[in-house]
N, C-alpha and C positions, 0 to 999 in steps of 0.2 A: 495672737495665737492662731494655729494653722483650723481650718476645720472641715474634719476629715468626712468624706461621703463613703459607702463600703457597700457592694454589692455583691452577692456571691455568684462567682463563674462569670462576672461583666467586670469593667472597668474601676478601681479604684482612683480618683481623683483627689488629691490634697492643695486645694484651696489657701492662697495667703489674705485673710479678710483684710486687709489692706489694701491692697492693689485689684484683688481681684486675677491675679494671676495664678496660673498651673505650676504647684511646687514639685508633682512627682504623679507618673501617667503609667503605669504597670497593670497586667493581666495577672489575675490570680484563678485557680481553680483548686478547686476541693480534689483530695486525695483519696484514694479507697484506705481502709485501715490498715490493710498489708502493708503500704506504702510511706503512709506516717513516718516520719521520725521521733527517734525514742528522745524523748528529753534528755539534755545534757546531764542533769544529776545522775539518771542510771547508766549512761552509757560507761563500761567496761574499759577503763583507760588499758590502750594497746600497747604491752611491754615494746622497750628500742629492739633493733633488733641485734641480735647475735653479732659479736665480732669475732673477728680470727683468734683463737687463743695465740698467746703468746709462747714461745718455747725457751724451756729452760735452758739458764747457759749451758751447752757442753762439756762434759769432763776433758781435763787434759791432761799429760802423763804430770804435769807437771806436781796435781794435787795425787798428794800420797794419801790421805785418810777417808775421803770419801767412800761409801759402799760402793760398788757396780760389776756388771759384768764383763767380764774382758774375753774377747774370742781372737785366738792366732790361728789363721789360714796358713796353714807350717807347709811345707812342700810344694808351694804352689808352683804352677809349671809356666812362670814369665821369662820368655827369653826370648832376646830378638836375634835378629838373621840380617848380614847384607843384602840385597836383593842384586844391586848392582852400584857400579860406579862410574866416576869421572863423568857425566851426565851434564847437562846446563844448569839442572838441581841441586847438582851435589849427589852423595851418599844418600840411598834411600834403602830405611830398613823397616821387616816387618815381624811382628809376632808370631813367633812358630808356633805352628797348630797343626793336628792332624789331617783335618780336613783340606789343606790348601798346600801342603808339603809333607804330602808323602811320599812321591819320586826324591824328594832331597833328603828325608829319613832313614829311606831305604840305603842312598849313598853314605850316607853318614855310620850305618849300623846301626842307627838308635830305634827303639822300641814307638809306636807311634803314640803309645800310653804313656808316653813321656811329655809329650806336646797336648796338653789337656788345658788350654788356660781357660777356656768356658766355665768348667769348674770353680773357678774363682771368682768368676764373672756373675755366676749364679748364688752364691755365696752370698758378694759384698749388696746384690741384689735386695735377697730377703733378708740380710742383718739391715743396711740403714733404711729399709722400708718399713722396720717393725716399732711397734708402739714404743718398746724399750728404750728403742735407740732416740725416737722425736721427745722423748720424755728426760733426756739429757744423759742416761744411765748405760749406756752402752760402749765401751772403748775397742776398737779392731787394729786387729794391724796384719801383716803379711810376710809371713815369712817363705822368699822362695829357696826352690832346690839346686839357686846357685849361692845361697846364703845372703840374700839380699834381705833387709829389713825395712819395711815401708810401714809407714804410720798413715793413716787413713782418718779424716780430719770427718767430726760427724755429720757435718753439715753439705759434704759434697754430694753435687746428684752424680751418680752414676752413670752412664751413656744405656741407654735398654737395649741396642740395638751391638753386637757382637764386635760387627766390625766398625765401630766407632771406637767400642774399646778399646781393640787394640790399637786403634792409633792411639790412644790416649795414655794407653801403659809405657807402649815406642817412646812416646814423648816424655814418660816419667823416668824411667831407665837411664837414657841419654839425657837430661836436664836436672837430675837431682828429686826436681819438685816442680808441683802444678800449683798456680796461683791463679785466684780469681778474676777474673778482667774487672768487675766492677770494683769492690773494694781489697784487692790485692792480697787477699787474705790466703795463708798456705793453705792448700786442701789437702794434696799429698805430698809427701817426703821420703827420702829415703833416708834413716838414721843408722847409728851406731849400733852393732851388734856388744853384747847381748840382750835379749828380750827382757830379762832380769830386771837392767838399769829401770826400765820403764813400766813395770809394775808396780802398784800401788803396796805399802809398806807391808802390812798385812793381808796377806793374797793367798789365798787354797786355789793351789794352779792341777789342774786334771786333765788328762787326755779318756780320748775313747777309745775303745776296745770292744771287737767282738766277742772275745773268751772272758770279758770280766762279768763281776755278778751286775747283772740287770738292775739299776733304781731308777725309782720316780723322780723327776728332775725338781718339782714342785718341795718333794720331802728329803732329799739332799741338800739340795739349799738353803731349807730350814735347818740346818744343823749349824749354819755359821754361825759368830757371834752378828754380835748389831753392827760393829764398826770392821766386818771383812770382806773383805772383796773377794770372788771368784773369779779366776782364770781359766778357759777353757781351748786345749790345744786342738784342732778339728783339719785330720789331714785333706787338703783338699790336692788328691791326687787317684788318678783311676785305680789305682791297684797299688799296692805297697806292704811291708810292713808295719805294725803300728809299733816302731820303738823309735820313731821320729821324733820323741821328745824325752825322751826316756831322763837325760841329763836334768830337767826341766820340774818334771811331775812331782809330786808328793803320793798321786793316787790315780790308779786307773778305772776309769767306771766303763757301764753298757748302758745304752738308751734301751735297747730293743731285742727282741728275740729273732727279730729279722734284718737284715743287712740294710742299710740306709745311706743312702745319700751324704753328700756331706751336707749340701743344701737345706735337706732333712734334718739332719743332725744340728745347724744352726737354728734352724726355727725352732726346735723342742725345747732347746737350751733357753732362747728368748722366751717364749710363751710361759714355762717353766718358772721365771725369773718375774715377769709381768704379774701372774696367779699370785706368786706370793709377794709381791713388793705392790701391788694394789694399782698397776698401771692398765688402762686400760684403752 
C-alpha cells in the first residue's frame, strides 16, 4: 500500500513502501473560497443546448382539407422583353420595369405603372418571411396581368436583391419552372388556369377593397369554421381597379381607413392569421 506524505502549498509525494520508489510528484495549493469548486452533488446539471426546430411539412394544392391561408398576387406586372438578338448568347430577355425602360414604354404607349414587378417582389418578400408561412400554413401563388398562373413552392428563398429577381422570374417565364440545384425539388411553376382548381375544398376566397366596410383581420377569421380555409386576392399592381377578381370572390373586405400597400396588405392578413391560429 502506497504511503502518502501531504504538505500544504509544497510538494505532495506518494511513496510505493516496496521499492521505495516516486509513484506521483504534483504541486498542490490551497485555493481562496471564491475559487473553490462547488461539489458535484449541487452543481446545477447544464440543459443540451438548443437545436434548430424543425419545420412543418408544407401545404400543397394537392391537400384539400387542411385550414390555411392562401394569398393570390393577381395582376402582377411579369413580363419579359427581347433585349436583343442573334448574339454568340442567343436571345437575351429582360423584365420589364419602369425603372430601366422607360424610353421603350414610352414607344410602346404603355403606362409605366404597368411595368411594376417590384411590387411582387416585395410581396412574395414579406409572405415567405413570415412566421405563417415557416409554420407550414401559408399557400401563395401569382396571378399575372398576362394571365399567367405561377405556384410558389414555400420553401423557396427569394433573391433580396431586385435584379436577381428578375432574372430569376425571365428564367421561370421561359422554362415553365424553377428547380432546386441540390435536391431538384420544384420551387416554382407555372400551372393551369383557373386558380379555382387549386384551392382548398372549403375556401372563403376575399379580395380587398378601399370602399368596403373596414374589419379586424384577427375577428374576420374568427368567423370560419375549424376545417376552412381563407383565400385572399391582394392586387399587386400600382394603380387599378379592384374588380380583378370579381369572378373569383364570395366577399369584399377593407383592412384600413388608409390606402396600403399591397405589401402591407399581406403582412396584416399574415399577422392577422398568426394572432389567431397561435403561431408565433
Amino acid at each position: 500500500m502506497a504511503d502518502k506524505t501531504r504538505t500544504e502549498g509544497h510538494t505532495e509525494e506518494e511513496v510505493d513502501s516496496s521499492n521505495g520508489q516516486n509513484v506521483k510528484d504534483s504541486t498542490t495549493k490551497s485555493l481562496p473560497p471564491s475559487q473553490r469548486s462547488v461539489p458535484p452533488t449541487s452543481q446545477k446539471s447544464i440543459p443540451p443546448a438548443s437545436l434548430i426546430p424543425v419545420q412543418p411539412t408544407p401545404l400543397t394544392s394537392r391537400d384539400k382539407s387542411t385550414q390555411r391561408l392562401v394569398v393570390v398576387l393577381s395582376q402582377a406586372c411579369l413580363e419579359t422583353y427581347k433585349m436583343n438578338s442573334g448574339g454568340p448568347g442567343g436571345d437575351r430577355f429582360a423584365l420589364l420595369n419602369c425603372d430601366d425602360h422607360q424610353g421603350l414604354l414610352r414607344k410602346m404607349g404603355r403606362d409605366i405603372a404597368e411595368a411594376r414587378p417590384d411590387i411582387t417582389h416585395q410581396c412574395l418578400l414579406t409572405l415567405l418571411d413570415s412566421p405563417i408561412n415557416k409554420a407550414g400554413k401559408l399557400q401563395v401563388y401569382i396571378q399575372t396581368a398576362r394571365g399567367v398562373l405561377i405556384e410558389v413552392n414555400p420553401s423557396v428563398r427569394i433573391p433580396r436583391t431586385f435584379k436577381r429577381f428578375s432574372g430569376l422570374m425571365v428564367q421561370l417565364l421561359h422554362k415553365l419552372s424553377i428547380r432546386s440545384e441540390n435536391s431538384k425539388e420544384v420551387l416554382l411553376k407555372v400551372i393551369k388556369n383557373p386558380i379555382t382548381d387549386h384551392l382548398p375544398t372549403k375556401c372563403r376566397k376575399v379580395t380587398l377593397s378601399f370602399d368596403s366596410k373596414v374589419v379586424r383581420v384577427q375577428d374576420y377569421v374568427s368567423t370560419l369554421d375549424d376545417n376552412e380555409s381563407i383565400c385572399v386576392f391582394v392586387g399587386a399592381m400600382a394603380r387599378g381597379k379592384d374588380n380583378f377578381a370579381d369572378e373569383f370572390v364570395d366577399e369584399k373586405i377593407g383592412l384600413s381607413d388608409y390606402p396600403l400597400s399591397a405589401s402591407v396588405a399581406c403582412s396584416k392578413f399574415c399577422h392577422g392569421c398568426e394572432d389567431l391560429w397561435g403561431i408565433y
